[in-house]
PQR file of N, CA, C, O and H, with PARSE charges and radii, in Angstrom:
ATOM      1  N   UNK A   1     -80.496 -16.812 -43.790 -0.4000 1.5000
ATOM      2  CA  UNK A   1     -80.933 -15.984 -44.924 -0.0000 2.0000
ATOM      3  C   UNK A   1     -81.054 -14.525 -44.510  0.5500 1.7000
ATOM      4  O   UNK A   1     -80.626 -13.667 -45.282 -0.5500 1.4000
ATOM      5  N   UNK A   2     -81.680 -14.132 -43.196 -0.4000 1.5000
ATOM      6  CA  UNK A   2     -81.590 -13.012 -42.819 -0.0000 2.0000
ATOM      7  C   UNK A   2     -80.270 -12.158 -42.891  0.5500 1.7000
ATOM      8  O   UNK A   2     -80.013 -11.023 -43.294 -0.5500 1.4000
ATOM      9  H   UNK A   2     -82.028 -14.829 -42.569  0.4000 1.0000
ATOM     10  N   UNK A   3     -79.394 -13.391 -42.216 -0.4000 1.5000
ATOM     11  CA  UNK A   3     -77.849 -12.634 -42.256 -0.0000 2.0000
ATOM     12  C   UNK A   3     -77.039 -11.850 -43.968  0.5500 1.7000
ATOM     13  O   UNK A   3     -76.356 -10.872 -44.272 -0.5500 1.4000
ATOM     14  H   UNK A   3     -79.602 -14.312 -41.889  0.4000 1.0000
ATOM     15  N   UNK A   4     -77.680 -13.041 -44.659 -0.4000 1.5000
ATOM     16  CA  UNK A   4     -77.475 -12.641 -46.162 -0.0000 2.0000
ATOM     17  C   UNK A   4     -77.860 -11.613 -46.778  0.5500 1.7000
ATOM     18  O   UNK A   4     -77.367 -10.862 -47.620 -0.5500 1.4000
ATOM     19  H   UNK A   4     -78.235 -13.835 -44.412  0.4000 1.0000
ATOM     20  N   UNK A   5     -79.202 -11.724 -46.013 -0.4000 1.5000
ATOM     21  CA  UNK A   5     -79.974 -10.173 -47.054 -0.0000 2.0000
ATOM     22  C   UNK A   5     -79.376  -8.827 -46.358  0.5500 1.7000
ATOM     23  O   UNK A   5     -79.214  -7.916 -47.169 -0.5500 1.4000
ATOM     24  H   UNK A   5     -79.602 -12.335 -45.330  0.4000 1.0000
ATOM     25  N   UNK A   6     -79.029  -8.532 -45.060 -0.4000 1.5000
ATOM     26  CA  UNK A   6     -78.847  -7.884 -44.570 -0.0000 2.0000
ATOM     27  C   UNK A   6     -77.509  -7.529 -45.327  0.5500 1.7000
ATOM     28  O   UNK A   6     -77.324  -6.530 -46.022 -0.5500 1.4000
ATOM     29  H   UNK A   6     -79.161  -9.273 -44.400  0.4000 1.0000
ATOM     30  N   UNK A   7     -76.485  -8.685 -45.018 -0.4000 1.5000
ATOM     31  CA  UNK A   7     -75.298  -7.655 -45.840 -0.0000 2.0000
ATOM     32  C   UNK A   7     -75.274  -7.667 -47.192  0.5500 1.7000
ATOM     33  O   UNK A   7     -74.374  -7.105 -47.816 -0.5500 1.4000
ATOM     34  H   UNK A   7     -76.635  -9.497 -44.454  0.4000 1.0000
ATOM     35  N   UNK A   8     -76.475  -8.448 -47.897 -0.4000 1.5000
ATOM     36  CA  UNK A   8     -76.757  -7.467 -49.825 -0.0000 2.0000
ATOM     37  C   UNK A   8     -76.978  -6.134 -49.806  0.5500 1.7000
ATOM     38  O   UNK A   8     -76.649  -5.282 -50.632 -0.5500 1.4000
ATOM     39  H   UNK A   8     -77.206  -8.905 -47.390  0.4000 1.0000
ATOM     40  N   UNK A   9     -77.991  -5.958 -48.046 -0.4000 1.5000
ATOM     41  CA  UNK A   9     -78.462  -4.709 -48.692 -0.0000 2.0000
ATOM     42  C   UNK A   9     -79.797  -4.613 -49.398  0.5500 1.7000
ATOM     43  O   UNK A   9     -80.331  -3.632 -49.917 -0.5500 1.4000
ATOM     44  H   UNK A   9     -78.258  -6.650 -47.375  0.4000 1.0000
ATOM     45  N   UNK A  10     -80.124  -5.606 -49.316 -0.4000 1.5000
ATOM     46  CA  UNK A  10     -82.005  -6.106 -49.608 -0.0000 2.0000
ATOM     47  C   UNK A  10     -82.540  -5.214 -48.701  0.5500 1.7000
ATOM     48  O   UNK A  10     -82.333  -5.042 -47.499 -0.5500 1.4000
ATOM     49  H   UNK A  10     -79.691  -6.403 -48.895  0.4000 1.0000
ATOM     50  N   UNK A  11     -83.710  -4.353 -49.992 -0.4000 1.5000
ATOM     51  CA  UNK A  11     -84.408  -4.022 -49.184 -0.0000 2.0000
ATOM     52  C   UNK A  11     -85.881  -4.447 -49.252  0.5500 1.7000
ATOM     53  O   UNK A  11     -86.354  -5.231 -50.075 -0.5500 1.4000
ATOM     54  H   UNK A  11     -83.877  -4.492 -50.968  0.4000 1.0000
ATOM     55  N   UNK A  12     -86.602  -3.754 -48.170 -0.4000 1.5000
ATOM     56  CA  UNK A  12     -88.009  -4.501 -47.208 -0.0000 2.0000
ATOM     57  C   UNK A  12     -88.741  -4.936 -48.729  0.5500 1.7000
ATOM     58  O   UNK A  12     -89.117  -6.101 -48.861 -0.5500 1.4000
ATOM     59  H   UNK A  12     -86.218  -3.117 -47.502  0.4000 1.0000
ATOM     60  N   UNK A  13     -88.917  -3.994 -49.811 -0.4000 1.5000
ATOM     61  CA  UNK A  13     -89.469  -5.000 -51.237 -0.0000 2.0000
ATOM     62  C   UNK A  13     -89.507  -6.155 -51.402  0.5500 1.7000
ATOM     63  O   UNK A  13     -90.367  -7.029 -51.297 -0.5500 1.4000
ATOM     64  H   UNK A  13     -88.611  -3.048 -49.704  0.4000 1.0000
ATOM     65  N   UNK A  14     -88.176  -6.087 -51.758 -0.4000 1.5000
ATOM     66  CA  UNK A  14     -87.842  -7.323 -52.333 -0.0000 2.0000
ATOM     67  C   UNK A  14     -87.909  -8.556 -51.577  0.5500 1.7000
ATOM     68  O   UNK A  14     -88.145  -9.668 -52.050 -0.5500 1.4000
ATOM     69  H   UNK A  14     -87.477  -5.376 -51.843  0.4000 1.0000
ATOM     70  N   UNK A  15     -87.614  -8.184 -49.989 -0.4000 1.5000
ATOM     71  CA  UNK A  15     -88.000  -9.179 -49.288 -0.0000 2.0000
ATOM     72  C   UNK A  15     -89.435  -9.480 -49.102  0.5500 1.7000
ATOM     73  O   UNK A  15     -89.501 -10.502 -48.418 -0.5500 1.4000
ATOM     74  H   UNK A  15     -87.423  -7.281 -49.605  0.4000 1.0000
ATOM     75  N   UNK A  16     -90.291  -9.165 -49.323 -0.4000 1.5000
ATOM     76  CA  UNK A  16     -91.901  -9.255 -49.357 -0.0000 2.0000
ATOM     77  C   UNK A  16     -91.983  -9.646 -50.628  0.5500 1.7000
ATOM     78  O   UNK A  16     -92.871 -10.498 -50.666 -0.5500 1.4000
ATOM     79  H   UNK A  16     -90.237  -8.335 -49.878  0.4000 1.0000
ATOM     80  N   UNK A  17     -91.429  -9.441 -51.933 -0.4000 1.5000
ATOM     81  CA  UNK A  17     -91.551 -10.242 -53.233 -0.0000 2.0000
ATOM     82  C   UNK A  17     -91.113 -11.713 -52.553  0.5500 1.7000
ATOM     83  O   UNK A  17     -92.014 -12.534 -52.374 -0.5500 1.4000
ATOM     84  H   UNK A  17     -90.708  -8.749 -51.902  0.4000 1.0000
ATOM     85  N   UNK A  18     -90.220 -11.934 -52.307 -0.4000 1.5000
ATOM     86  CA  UNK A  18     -89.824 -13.431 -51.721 -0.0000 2.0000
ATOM     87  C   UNK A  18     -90.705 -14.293 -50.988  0.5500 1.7000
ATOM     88  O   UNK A  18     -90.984 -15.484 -51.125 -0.5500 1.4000
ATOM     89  H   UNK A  18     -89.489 -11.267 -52.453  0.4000 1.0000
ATOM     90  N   UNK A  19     -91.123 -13.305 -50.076 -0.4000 1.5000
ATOM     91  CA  UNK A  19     -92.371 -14.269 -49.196 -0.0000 2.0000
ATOM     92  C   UNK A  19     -93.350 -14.276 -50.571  0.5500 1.7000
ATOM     93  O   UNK A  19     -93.346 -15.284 -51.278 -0.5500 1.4000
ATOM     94  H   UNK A  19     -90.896 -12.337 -49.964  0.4000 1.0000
ATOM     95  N   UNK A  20     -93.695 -13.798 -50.717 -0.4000 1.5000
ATOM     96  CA  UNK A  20     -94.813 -13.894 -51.573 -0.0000 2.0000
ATOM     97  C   UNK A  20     -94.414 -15.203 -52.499  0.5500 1.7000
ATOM     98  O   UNK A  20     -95.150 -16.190 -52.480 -0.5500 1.4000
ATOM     99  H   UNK A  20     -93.698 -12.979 -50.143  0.4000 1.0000
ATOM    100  N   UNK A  21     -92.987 -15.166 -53.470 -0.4000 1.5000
ATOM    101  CA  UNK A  21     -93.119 -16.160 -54.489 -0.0000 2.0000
ATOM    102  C   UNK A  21     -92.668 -17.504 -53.492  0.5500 1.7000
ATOM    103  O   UNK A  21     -93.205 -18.575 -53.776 -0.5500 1.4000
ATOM    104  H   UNK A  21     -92.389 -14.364 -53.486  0.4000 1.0000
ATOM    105  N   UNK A  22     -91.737 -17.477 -52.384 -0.4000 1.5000
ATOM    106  CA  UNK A  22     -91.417 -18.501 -51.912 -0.0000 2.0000
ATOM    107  C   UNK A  22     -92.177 -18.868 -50.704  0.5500 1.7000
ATOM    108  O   UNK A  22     -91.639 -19.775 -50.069 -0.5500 1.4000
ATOM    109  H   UNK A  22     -91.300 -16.607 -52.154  0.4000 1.0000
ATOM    110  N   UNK A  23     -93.463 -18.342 -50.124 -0.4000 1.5000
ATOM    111  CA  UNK A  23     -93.730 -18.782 -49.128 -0.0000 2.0000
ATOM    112  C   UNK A  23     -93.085 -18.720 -47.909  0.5500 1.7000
ATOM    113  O   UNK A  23     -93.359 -19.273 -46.844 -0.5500 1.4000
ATOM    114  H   UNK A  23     -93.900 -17.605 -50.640  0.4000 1.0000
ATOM    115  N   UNK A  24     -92.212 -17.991 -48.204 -0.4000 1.5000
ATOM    116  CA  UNK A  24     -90.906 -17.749 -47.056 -0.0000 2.0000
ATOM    117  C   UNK A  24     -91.859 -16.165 -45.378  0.5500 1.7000
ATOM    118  O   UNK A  24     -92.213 -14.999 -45.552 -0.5500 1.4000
ATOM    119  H   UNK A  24     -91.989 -17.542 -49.069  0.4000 1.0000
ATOM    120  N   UNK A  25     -91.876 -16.772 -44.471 -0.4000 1.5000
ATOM    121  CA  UNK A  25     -92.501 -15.785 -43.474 -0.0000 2.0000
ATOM    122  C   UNK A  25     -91.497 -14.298 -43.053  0.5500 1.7000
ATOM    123  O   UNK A  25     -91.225 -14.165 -41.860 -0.5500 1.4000
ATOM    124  H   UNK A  25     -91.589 -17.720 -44.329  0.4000 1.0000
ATOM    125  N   UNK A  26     -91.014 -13.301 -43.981 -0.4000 1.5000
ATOM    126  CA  UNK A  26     -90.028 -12.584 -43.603 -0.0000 2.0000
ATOM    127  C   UNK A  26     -90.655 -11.488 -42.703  0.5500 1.7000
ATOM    128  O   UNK A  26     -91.873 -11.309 -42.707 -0.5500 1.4000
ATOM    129  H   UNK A  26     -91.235 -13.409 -44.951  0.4000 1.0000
ATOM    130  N   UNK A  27     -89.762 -10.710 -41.884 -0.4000 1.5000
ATOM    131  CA  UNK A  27     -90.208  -9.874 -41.004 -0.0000 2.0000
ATOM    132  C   UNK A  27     -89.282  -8.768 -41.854  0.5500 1.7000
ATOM    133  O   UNK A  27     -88.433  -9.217 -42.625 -0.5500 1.4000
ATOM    134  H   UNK A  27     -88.772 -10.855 -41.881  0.4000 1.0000
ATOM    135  N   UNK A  28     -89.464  -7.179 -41.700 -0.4000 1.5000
ATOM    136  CA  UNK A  28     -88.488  -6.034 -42.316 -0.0000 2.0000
ATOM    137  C   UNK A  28     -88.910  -5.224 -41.661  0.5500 1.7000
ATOM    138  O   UNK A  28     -90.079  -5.159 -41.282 -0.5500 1.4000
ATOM    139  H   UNK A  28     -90.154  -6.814 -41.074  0.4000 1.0000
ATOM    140  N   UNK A  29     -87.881  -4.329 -41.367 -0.4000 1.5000
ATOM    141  CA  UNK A  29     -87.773  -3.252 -40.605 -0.0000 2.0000
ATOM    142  C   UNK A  29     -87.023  -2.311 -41.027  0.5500 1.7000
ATOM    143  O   UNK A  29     -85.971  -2.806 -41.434 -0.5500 1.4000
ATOM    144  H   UNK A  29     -86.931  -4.381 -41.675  0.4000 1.0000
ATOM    145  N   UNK A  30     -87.038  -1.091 -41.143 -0.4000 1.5000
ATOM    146  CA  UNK A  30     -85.805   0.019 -41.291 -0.0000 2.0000
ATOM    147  C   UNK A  30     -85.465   0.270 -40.323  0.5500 1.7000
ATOM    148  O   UNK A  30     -86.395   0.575 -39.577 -0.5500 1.4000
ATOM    149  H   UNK A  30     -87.892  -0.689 -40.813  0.4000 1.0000
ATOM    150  N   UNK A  31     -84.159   0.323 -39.722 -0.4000 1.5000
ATOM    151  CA  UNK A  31     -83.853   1.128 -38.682 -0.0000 2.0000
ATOM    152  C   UNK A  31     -82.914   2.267 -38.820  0.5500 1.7000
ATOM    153  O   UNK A  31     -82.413   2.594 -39.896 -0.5500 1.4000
ATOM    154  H   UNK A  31     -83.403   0.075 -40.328  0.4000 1.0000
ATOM    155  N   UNK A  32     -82.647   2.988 -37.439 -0.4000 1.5000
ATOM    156  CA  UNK A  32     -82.602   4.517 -37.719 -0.0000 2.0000
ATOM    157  C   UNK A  32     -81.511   4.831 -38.374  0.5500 1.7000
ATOM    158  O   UNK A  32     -81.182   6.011 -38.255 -0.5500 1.4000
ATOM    159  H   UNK A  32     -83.054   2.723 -36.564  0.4000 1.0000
ATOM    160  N   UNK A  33     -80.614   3.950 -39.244 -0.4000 1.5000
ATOM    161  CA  UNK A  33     -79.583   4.562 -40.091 -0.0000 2.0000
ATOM    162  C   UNK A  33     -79.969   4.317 -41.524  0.5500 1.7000
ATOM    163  O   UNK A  33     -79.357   4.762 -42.495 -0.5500 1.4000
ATOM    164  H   UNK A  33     -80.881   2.991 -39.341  0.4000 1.0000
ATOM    165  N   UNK A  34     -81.025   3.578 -41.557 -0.4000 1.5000
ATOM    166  CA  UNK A  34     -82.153   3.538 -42.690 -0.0000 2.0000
ATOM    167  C   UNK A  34     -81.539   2.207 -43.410  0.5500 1.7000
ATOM    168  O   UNK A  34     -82.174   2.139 -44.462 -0.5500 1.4000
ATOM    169  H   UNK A  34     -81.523   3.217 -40.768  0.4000 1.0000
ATOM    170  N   UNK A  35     -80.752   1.270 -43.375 -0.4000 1.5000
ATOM    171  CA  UNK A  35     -80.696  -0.167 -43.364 -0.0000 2.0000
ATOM    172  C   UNK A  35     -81.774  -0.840 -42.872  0.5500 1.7000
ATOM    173  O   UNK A  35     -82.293  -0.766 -41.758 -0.5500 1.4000
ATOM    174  H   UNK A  35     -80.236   1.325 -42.520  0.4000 1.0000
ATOM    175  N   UNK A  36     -82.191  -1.828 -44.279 -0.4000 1.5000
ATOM    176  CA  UNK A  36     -83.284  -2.906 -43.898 -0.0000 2.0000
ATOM    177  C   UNK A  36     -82.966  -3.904 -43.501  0.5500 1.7000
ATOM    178  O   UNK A  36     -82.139  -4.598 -44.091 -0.5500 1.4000
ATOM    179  H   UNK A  36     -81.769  -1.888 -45.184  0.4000 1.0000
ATOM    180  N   UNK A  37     -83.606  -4.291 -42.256 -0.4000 1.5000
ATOM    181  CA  UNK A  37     -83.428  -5.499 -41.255 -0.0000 2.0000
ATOM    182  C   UNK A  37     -84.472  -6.414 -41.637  0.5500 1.7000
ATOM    183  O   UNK A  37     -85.585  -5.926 -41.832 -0.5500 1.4000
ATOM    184  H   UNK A  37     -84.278  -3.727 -41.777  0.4000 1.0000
ATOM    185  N   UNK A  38     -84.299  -7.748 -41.790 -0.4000 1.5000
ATOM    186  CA  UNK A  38     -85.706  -8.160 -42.441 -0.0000 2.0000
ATOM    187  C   UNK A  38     -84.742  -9.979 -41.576  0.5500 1.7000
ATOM    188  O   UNK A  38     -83.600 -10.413 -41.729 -0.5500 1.4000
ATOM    189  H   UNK A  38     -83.395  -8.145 -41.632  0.4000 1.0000
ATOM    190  N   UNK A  39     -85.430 -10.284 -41.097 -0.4000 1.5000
ATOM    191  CA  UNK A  39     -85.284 -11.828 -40.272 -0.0000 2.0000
ATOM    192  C   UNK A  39     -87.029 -12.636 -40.548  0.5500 1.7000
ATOM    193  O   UNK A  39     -88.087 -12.115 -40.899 -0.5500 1.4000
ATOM    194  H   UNK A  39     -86.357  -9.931 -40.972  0.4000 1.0000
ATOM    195  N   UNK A  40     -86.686 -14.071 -40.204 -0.4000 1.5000
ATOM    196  CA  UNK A  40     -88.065 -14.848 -40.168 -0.0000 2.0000
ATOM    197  C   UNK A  40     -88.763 -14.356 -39.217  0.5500 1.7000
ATOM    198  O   UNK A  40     -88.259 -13.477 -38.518 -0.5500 1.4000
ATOM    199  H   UNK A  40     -85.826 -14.494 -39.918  0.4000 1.0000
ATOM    200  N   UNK A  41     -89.898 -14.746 -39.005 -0.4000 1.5000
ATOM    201  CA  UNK A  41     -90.833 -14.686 -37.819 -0.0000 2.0000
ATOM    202  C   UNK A  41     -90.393 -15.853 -36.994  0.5500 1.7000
ATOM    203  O   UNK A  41     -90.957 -16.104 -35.930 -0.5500 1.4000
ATOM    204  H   UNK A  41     -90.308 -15.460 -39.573  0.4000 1.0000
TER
END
């Protein structure tokens, strides 16, 4: 799933809406080309 969101282009939001409705543990990060990195814990 990480790999997925990464190449949508999801950003750190929406991935924290997800944990939230799915219980899902996501981690997000921006890094320095300002793409959100967001993997499980």
């Amino acid at each position: 799933m990480a790999e997925a969101a990464r190449s949508l282009g999801v950003n750190a939001n929406l991935l924290y809406k997800w944990k939230d409705q799915n219980s899902l543990d996501f981690r997000c990060c921006v890094n320095r080309t300002g793409e959100s990195v967001c993997f499980y814990r």
